[in-house]
N, C-alpha and C positions, 0 to 999 in steps of 0.2 A: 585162710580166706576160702570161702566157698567158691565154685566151680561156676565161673561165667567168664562170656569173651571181654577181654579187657579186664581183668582183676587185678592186675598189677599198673594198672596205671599212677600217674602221679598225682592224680586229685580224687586218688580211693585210699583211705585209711581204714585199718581196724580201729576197734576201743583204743587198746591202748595208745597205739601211733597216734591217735586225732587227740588227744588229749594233751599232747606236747606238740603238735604239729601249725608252724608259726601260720599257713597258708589260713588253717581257721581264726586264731585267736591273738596273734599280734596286727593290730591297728595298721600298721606300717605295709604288712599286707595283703591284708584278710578285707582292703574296701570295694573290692571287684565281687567276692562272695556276698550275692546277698540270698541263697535259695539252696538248701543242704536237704539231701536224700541220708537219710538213714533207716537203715536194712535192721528190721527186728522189733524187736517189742518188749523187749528185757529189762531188767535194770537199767541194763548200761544206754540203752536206745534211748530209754525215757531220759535220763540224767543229761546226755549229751544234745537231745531235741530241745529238752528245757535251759540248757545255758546259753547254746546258742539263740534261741530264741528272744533271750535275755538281752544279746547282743543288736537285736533289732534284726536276727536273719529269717527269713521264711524257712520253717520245717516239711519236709514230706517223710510221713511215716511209711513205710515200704512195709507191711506185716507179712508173715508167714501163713494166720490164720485170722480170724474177724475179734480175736484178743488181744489182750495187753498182760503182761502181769501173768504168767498161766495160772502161775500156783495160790497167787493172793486170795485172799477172801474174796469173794461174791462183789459185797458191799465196797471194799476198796476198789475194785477194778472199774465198777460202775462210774465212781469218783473221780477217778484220774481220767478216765474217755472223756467224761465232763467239764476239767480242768484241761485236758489237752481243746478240743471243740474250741473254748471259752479262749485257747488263747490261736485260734485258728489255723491251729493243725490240720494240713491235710494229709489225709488217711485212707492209703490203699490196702485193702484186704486179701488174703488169700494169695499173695503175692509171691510169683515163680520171675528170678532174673535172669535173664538169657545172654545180655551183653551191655558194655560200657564203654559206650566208643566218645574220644575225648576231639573234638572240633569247636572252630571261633572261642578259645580262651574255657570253654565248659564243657560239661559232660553229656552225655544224647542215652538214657536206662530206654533197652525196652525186655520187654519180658513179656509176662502172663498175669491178667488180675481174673481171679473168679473164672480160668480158660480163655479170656478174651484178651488177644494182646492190648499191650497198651507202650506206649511211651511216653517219660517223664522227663523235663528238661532240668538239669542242675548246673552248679559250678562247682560242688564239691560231694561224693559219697563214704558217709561212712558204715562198714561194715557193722553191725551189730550181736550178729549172732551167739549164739552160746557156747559157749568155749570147751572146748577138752580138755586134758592133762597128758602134760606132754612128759612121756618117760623115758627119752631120750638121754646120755651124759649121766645118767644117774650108776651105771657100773650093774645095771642091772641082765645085762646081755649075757646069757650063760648061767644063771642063778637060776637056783630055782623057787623065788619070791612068785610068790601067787600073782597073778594080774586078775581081776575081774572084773568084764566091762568097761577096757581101757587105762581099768585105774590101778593101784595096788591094793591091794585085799588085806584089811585091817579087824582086829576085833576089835573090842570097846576100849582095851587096853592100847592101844597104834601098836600091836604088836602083828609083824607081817607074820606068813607062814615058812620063814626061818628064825628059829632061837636069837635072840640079841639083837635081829634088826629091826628096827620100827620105823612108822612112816607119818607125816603129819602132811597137813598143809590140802593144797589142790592136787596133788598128786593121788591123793587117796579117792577122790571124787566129790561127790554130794554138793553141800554150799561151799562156794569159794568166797570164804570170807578170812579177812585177817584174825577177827578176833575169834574164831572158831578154829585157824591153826596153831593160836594162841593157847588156847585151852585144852586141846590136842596134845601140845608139847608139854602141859602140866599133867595129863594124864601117862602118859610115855613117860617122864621123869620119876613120877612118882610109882609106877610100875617097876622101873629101874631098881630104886631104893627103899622097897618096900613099902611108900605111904600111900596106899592104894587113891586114884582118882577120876570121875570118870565124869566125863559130861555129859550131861542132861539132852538129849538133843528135843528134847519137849520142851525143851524150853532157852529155846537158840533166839538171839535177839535178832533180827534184820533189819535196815536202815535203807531209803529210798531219797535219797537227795535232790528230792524236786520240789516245783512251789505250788498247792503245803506239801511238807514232806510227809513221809509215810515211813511209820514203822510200827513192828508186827513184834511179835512172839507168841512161843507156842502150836496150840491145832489152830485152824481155818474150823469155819461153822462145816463146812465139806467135810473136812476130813475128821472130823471128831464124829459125825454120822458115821463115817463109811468105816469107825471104830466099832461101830453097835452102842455110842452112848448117846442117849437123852439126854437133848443140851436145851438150855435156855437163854436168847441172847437180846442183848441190851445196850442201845446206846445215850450218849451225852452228848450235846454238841457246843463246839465252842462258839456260836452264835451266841450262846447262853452264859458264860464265863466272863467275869470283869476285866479279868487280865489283859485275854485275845481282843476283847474289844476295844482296850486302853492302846494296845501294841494296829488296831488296825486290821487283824489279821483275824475276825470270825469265823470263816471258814474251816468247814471240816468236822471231825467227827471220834470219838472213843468207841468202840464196839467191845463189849465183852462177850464171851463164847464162855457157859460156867453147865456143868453138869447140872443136869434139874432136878436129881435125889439129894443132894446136900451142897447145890451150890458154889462147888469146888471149879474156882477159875480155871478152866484149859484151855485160854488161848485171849488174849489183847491185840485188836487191829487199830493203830490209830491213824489217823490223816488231819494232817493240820500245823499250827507254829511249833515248833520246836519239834517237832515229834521225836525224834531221835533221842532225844534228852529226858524226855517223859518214860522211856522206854526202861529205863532200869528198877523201878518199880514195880514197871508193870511183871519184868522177869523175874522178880525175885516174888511175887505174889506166886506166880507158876510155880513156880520151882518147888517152892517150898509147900504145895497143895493150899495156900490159904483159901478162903471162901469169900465171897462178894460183898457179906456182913462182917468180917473181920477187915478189912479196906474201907469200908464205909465208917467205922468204928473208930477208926486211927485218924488222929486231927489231923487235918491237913491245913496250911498254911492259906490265909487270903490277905489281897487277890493273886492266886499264882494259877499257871495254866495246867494245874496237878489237881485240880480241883475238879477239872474235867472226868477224870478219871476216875474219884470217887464219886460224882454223881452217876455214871457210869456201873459203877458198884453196885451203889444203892436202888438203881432200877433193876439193875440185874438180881437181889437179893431178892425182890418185890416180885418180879416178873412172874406170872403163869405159865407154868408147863401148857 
């Protein structure tokens, strides 16, 4: 937990603790909460503002900075401010918390917005912030396995800087995703036993569990600039799509990010139904270098919300440097 007075109170949880924690989300007695502060603007803040939400409770976003999302694309981050507004989030920016003092049954935040104090009334906070890797228990005290920047220092192989030991997971640092410690352990394995394997991290999928959901892979339209490559990008929208509109759900968007000399896809942002599920195409488009007309090329089934994607494609194939 971050450093404010009252942090350990009974109605402050981290990510994980609120997630199993019966005060927000068993009925029997979560009817007193109806107004939840959460600390952050991450994955985990968005996912937890939005269920709760769900629940019929009022959100207060407590930000760090006047973002959401740091690393998303441009275009997604836009989207999701829009969709949080839309379901009337309120959102304090640039937010410093100084204490959490818990009276009449709820909690009393004040801090600092923008230098100016302020105070927020809740019944329940959750921590949200970005998490470390905790290298604790691990037998690592007296070793001498590289640490770097909190984490363990890995090559592409999870091979640490002692012979034979390798490291996966959140320990190593970067995205803390299951299916990325996943792919970790197949790359250390097969390092083990000669079948050399290594992942891609260009083309890492991420998954954003909110409504619509959002999921990414690959560069952002930023970071494929701040490569030195001339990009050309392109969206679809599922306004447009028979499916999303059959299911209810028009909202939202395909962006593609594809080099401008030969159209070679580097990077898929989408926002919208299913997203998460749309996403493994779009990774294996990256992965494998295809190009915008090669996706556009390949039949795609109608009406399905994959269809997004290849239109998508085919603007992008079209599109002007």
């Amino acid at each position: 937990l971050p450093e404010f007075e009252g942090n350990r109170g009974a109605k402050i949880f981290t990510g994980d603790w609120a997630i199993t924690a019966p005060l927000l989300w068993d009925p029997r007695q979560n009817q007193d909460v109806k107004r939840v502060a959460v600390l952050g603007a991450g994955v985990i803040a968005l996912e937890m503002a939005m269920m709760l939400q769900g629940l019929g409770k009022e959100v207060v976003l407590l930000k760090h900075s006047d973002q959401v999302l740091r690393r998303m694309d441009g275009d997604v981050k836009k989207a999701v401010v829009k969709a949080l507004k839309g379901r009337k989030t309120v959102m304090r920016d640039y937010v410093t918390l100084i204490r959490a003092v818990e009276s009449d049954g709820g909690l009393t935040l004040s801090g600092t917005e923008k230098d100016v104090p302020f105070e927020e009334r809740c019944d329940a906070l959750i921590v949200a912030s970005s998490m470390d890797p905790i290298l604790d228990g691990f037998g690592l005290e007296g070793s001498s396995v590289a640490v770097r920047k909190g984490a363990i220092a890995v090559d592409e192989a999870m091979r640490t800087s002692v012979e034979g030991v390798y490291a996966i997971g959140d320990c190593t640092g970067g995205a803390m995703l299951a299916h990325l410690a996943e792919y970790q352990a197949l790359a250390a394995v097969g390092d083990m036993t000669g079948d050399p394997y290594r992942v891609n991290m260009d083309a890492l999928p991420s998954c954003i569990f909110i409504d619509p959901e959002v999921a990414v892979t690959g560069l952002t339209e930023e970071e494929a600039k701040s490569r030195g490559e001339e990009v050309v990008t392109a969206k679809a929208y599922f306004a447009a799509n028979g499916m999303a509109l059959a299911l209810g759900q028009g909202d939202g968007f395909v962006k593609i990010v594809a080099r401008a000399s030969d159209r070679r896809i580097l990077g898929v942002h989408i926002m919208g139904p299913e997203a998460a599920s749309l996403l493994g195409e779009a990774t294996l488009a990256v992965a494998k270098g295809m190009t915008a007309e090669e996706v556009t090329r390949t039949v795609h089934a109608h009406p399905t919300l994959c269809e997004c994607f290849r239109d998508a494609c085919a603007r992008a194939a079209e599109a002007k440097a």
